[in-house]
C-alpha atoms as a printed R data frame, in Angstrom:
    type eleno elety resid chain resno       x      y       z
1   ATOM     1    CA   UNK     A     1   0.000  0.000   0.000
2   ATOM     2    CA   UNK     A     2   1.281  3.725  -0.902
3   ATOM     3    CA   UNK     A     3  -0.131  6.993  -0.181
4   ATOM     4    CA   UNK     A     4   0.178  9.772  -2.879
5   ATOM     5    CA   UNK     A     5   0.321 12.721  -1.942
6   ATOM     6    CA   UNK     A     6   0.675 16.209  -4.497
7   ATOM     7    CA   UNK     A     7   1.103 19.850  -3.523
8   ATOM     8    CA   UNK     A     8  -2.350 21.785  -4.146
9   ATOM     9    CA   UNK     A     9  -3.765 25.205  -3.674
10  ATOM    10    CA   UNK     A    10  -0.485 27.109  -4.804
11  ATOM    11    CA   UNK     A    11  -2.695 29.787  -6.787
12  ATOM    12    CA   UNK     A    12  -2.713 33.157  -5.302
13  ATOM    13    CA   UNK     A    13  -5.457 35.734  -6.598
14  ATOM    14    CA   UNK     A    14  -6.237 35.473 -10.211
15  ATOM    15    CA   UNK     A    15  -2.814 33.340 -10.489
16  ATOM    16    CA   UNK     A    16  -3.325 29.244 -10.792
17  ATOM    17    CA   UNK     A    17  -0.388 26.927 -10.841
18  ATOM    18    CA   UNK     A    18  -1.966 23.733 -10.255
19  ATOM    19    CA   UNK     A    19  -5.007 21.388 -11.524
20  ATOM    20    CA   UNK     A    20  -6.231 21.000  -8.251
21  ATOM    21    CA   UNK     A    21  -9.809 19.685  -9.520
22  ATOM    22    CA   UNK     A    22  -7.676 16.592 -11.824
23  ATOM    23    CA   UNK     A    23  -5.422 16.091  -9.187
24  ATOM    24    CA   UNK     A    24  -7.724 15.545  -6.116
25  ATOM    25    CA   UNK     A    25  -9.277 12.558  -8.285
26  ATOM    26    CA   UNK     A    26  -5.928 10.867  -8.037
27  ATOM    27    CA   UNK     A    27  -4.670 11.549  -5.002
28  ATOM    28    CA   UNK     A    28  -5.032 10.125  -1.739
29  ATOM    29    CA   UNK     A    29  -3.342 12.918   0.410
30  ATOM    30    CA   UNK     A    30  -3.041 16.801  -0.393
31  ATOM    31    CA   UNK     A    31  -0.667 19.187   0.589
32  ATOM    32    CA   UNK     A    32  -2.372 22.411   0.972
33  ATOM    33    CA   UNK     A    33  -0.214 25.879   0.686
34  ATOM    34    CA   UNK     A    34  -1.193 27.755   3.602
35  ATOM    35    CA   UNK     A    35  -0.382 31.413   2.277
36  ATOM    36    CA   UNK     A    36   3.222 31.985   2.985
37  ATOM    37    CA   UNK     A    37   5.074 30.552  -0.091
38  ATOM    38    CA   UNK     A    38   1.335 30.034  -2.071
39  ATOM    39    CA   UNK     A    39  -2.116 30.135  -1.161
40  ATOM    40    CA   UNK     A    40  -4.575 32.657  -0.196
41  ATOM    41    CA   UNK     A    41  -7.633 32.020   2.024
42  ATOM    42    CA   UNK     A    42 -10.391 31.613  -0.924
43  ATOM    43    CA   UNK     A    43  -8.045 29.069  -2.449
44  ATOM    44    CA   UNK     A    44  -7.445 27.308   0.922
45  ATOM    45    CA   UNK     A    45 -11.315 27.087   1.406
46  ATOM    46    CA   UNK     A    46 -11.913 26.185  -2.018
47  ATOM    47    CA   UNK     A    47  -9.639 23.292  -2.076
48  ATOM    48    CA   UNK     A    48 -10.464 21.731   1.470
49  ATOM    49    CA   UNK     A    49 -13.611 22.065   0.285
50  ATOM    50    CA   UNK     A    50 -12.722 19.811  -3.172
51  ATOM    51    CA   UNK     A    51 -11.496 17.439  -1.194
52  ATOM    52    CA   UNK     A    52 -13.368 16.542   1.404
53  ATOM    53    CA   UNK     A    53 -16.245 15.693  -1.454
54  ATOM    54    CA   UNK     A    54 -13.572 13.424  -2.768
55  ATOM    55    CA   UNK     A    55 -12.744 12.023   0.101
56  ATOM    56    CA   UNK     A    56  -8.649 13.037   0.575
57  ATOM    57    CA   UNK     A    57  -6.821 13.702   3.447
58  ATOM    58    CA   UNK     A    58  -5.684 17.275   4.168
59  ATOM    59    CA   UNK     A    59  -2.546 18.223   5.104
60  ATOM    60    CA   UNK     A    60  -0.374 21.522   6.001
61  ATOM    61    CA   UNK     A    61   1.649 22.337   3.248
62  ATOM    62    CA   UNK     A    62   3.901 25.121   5.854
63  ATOM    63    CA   UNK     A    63   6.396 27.352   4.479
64  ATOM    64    CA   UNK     A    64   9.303 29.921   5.248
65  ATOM    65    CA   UNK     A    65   6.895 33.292   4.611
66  ATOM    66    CA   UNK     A    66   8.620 34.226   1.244
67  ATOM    67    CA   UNK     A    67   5.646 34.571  -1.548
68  ATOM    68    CA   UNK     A    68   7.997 36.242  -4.005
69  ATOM    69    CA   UNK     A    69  10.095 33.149  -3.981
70  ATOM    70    CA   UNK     A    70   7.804 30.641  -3.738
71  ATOM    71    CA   UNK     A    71   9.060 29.191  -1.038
72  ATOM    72    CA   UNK     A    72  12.544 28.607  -2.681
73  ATOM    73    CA   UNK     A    73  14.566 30.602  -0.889
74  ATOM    74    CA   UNK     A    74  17.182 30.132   2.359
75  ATOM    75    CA   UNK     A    75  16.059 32.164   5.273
76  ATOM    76    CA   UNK     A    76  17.448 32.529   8.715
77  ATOM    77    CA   UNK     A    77  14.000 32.844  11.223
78  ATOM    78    CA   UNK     A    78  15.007 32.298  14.746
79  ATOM    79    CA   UNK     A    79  13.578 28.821  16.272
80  ATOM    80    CA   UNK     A    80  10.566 30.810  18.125
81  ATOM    81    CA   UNK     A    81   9.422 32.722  15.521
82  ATOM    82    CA   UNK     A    82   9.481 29.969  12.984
83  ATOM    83    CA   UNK     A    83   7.444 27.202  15.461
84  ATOM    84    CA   UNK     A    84   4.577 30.472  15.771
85  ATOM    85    CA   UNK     A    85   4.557 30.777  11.957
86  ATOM    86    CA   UNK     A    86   4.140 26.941  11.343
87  ATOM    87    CA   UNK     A    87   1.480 27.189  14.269
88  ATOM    88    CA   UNK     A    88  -0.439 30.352  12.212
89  ATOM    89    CA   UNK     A    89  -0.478 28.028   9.425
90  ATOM    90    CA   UNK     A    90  -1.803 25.150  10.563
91  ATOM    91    CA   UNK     A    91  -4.665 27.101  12.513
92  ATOM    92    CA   UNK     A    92  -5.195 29.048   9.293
93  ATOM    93    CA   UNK     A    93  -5.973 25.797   7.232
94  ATOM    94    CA   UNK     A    94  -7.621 24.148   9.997
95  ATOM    95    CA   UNK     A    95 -10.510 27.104   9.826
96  ATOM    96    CA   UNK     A    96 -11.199 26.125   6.189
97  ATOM    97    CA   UNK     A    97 -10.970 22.045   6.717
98  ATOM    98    CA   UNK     A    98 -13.429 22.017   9.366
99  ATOM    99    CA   UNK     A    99 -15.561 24.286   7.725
100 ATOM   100    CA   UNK     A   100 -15.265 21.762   4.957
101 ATOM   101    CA   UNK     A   101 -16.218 18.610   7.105
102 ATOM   102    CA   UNK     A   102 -12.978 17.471   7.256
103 ATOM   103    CA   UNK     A   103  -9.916 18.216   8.867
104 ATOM   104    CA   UNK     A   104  -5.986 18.724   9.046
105 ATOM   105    CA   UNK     A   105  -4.642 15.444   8.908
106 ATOM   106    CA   UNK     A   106  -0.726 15.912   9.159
107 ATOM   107    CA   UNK     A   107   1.897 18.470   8.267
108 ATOM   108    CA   UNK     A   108   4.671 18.720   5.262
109 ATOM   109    CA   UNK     A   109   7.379 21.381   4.770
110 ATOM   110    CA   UNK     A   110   7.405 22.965   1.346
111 ATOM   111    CA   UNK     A   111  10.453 23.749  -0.722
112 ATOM   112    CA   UNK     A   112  13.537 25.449   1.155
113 ATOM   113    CA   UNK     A   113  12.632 24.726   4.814
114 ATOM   114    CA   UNK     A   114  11.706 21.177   3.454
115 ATOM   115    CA   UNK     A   115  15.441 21.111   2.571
116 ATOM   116    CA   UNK     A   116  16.639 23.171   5.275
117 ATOM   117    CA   UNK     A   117  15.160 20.466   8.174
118 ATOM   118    CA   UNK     A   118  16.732 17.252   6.419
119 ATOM   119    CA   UNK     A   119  19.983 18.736   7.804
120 ATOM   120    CA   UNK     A   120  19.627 21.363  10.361
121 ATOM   121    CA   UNK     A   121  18.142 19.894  13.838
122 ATOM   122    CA   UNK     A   122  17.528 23.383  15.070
123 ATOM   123    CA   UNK     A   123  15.016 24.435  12.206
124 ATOM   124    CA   UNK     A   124  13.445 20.879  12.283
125 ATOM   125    CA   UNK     A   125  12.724 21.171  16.051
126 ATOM   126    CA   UNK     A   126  11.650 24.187  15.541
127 ATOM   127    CA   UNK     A   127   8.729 22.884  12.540
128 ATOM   128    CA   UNK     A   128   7.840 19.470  15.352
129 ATOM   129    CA   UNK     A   129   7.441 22.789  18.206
130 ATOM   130    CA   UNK     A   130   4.825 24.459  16.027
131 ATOM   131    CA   UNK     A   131   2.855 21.426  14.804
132 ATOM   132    CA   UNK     A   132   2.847 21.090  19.035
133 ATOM   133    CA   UNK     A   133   1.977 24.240  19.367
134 ATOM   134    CA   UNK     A   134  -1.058 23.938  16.958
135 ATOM   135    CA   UNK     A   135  -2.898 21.789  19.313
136 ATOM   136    CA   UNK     A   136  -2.756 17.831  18.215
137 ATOM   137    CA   UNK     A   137  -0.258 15.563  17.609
138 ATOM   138    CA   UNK     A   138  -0.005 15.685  13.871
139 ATOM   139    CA   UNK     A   139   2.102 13.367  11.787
140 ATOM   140    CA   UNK     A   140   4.737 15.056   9.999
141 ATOM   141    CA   UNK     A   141   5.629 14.028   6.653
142 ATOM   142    CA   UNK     A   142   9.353 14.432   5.548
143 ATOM   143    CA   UNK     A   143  12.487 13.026   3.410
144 ATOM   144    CA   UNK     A   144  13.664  9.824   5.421
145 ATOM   145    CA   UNK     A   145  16.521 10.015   7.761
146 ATOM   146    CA   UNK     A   146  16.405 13.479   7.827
147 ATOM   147    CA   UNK     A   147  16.783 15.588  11.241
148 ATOM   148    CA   UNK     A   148  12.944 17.069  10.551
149 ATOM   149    CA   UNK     A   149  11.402 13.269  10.874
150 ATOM   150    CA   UNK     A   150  14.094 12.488  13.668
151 ATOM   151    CA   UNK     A   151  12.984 15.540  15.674
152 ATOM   152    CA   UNK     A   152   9.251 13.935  15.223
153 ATOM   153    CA   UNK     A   153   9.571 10.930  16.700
154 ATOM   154    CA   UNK     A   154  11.640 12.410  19.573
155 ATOM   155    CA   UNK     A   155   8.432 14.471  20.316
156 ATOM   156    CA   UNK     A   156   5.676 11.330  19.948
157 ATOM   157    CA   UNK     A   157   4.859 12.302  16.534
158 ATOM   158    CA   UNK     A   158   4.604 10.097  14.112
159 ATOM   159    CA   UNK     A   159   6.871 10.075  11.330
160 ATOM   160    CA   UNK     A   160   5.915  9.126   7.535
161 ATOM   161    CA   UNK     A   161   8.366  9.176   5.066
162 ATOM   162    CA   UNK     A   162   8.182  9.910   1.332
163 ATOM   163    CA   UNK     A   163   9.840  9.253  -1.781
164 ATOM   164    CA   UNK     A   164   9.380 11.663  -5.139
165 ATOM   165    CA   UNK     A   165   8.702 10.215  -8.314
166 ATOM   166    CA   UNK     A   166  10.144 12.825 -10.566
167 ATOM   167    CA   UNK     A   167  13.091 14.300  -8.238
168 ATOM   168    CA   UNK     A   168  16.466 13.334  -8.821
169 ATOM   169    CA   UNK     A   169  18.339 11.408  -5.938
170 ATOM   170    CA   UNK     A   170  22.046 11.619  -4.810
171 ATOM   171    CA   UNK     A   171  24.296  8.856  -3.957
172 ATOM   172    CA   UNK     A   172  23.482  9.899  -0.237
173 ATOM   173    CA   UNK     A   173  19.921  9.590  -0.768
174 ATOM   174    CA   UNK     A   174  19.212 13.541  -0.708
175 ATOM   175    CA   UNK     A   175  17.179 15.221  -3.395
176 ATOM   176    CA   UNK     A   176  19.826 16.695  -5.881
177 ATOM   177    CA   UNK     A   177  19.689 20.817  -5.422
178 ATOM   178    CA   UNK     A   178  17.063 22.344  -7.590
179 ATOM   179    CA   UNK     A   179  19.646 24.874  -8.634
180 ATOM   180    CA   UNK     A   180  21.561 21.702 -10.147
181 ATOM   181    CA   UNK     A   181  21.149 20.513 -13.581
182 ATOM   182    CA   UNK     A   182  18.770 17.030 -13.776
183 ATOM   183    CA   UNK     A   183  17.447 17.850 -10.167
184 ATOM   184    CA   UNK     A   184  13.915 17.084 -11.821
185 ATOM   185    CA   UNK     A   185  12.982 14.548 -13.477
186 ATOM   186    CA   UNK     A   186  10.692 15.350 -17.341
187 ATOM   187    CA   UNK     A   187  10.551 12.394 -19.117
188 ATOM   188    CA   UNK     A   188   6.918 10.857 -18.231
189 ATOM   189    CA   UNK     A   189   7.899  7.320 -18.669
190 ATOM   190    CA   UNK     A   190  10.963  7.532 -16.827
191 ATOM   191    CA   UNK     A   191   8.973  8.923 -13.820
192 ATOM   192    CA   UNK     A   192   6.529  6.327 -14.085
193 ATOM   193    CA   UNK     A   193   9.278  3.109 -14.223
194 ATOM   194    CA   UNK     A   194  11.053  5.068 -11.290
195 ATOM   195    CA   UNK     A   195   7.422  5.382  -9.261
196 ATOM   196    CA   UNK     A   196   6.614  1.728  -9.838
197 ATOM   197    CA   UNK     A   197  10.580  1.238  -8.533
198 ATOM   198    CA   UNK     A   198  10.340  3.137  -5.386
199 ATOM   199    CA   UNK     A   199   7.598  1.648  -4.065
200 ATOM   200    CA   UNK     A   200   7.492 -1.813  -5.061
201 ATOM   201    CA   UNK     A   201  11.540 -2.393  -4.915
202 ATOM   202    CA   UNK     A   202  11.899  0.488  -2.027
203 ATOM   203    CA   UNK     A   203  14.341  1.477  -4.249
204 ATOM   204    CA   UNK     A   204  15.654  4.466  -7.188
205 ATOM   205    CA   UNK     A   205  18.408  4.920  -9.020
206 ATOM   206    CA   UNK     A   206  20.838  7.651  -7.937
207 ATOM   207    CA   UNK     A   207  21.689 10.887  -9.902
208 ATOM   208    CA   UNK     A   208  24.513  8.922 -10.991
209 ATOM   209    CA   UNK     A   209  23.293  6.476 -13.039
210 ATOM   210    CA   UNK     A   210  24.845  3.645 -10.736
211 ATOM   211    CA   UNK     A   211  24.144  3.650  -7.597
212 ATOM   212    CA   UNK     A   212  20.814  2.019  -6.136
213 ATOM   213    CA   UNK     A   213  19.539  4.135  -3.046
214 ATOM   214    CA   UNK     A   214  17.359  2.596  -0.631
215 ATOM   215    CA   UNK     A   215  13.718  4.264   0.156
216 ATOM   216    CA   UNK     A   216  11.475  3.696   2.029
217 ATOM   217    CA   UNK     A   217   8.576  5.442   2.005
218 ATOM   218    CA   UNK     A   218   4.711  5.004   3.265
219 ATOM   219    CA   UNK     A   219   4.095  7.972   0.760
220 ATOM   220    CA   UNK     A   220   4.998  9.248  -2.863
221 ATOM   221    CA   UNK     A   221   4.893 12.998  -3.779
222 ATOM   222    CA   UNK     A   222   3.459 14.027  -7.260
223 ATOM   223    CA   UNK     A   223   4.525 17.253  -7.507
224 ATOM   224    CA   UNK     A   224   1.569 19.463  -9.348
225 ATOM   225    CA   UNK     A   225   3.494 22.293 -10.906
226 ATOM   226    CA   UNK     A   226   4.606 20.687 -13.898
227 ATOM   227    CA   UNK     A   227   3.102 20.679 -17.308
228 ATOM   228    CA   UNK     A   228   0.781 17.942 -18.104
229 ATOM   229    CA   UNK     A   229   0.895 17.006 -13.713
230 ATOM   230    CA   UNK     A   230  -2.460 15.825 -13.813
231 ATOM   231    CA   UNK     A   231  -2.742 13.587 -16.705
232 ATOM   232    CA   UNK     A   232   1.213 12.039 -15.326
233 ATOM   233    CA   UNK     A   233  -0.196 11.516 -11.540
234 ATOM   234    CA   UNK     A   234  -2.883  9.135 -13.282
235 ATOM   235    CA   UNK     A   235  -0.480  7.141 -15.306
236 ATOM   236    CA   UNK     A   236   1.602  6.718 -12.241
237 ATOM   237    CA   UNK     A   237  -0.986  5.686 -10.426
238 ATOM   238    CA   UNK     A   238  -2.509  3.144 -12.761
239 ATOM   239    CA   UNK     A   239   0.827  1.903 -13.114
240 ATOM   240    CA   UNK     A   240   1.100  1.381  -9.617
241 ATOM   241    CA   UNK     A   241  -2.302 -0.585  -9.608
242 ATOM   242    CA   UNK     A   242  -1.441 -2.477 -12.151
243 ATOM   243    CA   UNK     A   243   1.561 -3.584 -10.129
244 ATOM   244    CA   UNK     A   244  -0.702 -4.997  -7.215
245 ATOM   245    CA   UNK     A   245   0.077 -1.670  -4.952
246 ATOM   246    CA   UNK     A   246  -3.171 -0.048  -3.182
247 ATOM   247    CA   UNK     A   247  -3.289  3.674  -3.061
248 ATOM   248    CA   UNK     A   248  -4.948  5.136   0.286
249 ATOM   249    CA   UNK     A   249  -4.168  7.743   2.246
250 ATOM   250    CA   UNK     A   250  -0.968  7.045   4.861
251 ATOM   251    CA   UNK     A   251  -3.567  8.205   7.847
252 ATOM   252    CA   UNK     A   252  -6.373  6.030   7.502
């Protein structure tokens, strides 16, 4: 069994980046921006709202506060003021999930503090004190053996890792730096042999081209930014069907 999970409601105002509608019929988990990389509160609602009639788990998609960027950029927040502003995020979303009928299921860093807390205990404490400060043991979702999933666990939450279908891998078992050449993956049908590899092998091919990196993962990130997201997500996840894996979300 696999969880998919894709990164949804990263409009803002007039501007849409994502197919949240086509997505939310493949995915079992979403990752919902909560306004400080993407997002604004009609878009939260609206999305919550999509998928609670669908039936998918809601999660915090929590950022460094750096809309111009997208997210993308290294920041320096001290540990208190970035557990409050994952904290105001996950209250923020939680308005428009209950509203919905559903709720906020778990949390997920998005783009450089996603990085940033695979290495850095102090920021990664710092994301576990604010999904404690939000009020309920959340799972936190997170690259494996990094410090944010460590810092989880050592504060009773529980820890789900994920693989990405169409990120590039180092020899380590990092993601390869988005400011590096090959750090995504385009081709379609190389992301789809490499989703079908991940999760039924708990293994991908490194960066490289030699080395086999072990991962396991109870969930598998679509990312929803890319052209043509929507139609890819389904292949993958037919593919994964048709290799005897069951999709549902990594909370149920």
């Amino acid at each position: 069994m696999i969880d998919l999970n894709a990164d949804l409601g990263e409009g803002f105002g007039r501007w849409t980046l994502t197919d949240d509608e086509a997505l939310l019929s493949v995915v079992s988990s979403a990752n919902v921006a909560c306004g400080f990389h993407a997002g604004d509160p009609v878009t939260m609602r609206r999305v919550c709202r999509l998928a609670a009639q669908r039936s998918v788990t809601v999660g915090a998609q929590v950022s460094y506060r750096d809309l111009a960027g997208f997210g993308r950029r290294a920041m320096d927040l001290p540990p208190e003021e970035l557990a409050a502003e994952v904290a105001y995020q996950i209250g923020a979303l939680r308005v428009f999930a209950e509203a919905a009928g559903t709720r906020v299921a778990y949390v997920k860093p998005h783009g450089a503090l996603y990085n940033r807390t695979v290495h850095d205990a102090e920021q990664a404490r710092a994301v576990v004190t604010g999904v404690r400060l939000a009020g309920e043991a959340l799972p936190v979702l997170g690259l494996p053996g990094s410090q944010l999933l460590d810092a989880a666990r050592r504060s009773g939450l529980r820890a789900v890792a994920e693989a990405f279908a169409d990120r590039a891998y180092t020899p380590q078992g990092t993601l390869v730096s988005r400011r590096e050449p090959g750090a995504v993956v385009h081709d379609p049908d190389e992301v789809v042999r490499r989703s079908v590899q991940l999760v039924v092998d708990g293994t991908v091919t490194a960066a490289d081209g030699l080395t086999r990196v072990p991962v396991r993962a109870e969930s598998l990130c679509l990312h929803g930014d890319t052209p043509g997201a929507a139609a890819l997500a389904r292949r993958v996840r037919e593919a994964l069907e048709e290799a005897g894996v069951t999709v549902g979300a990594f909370t149920a």
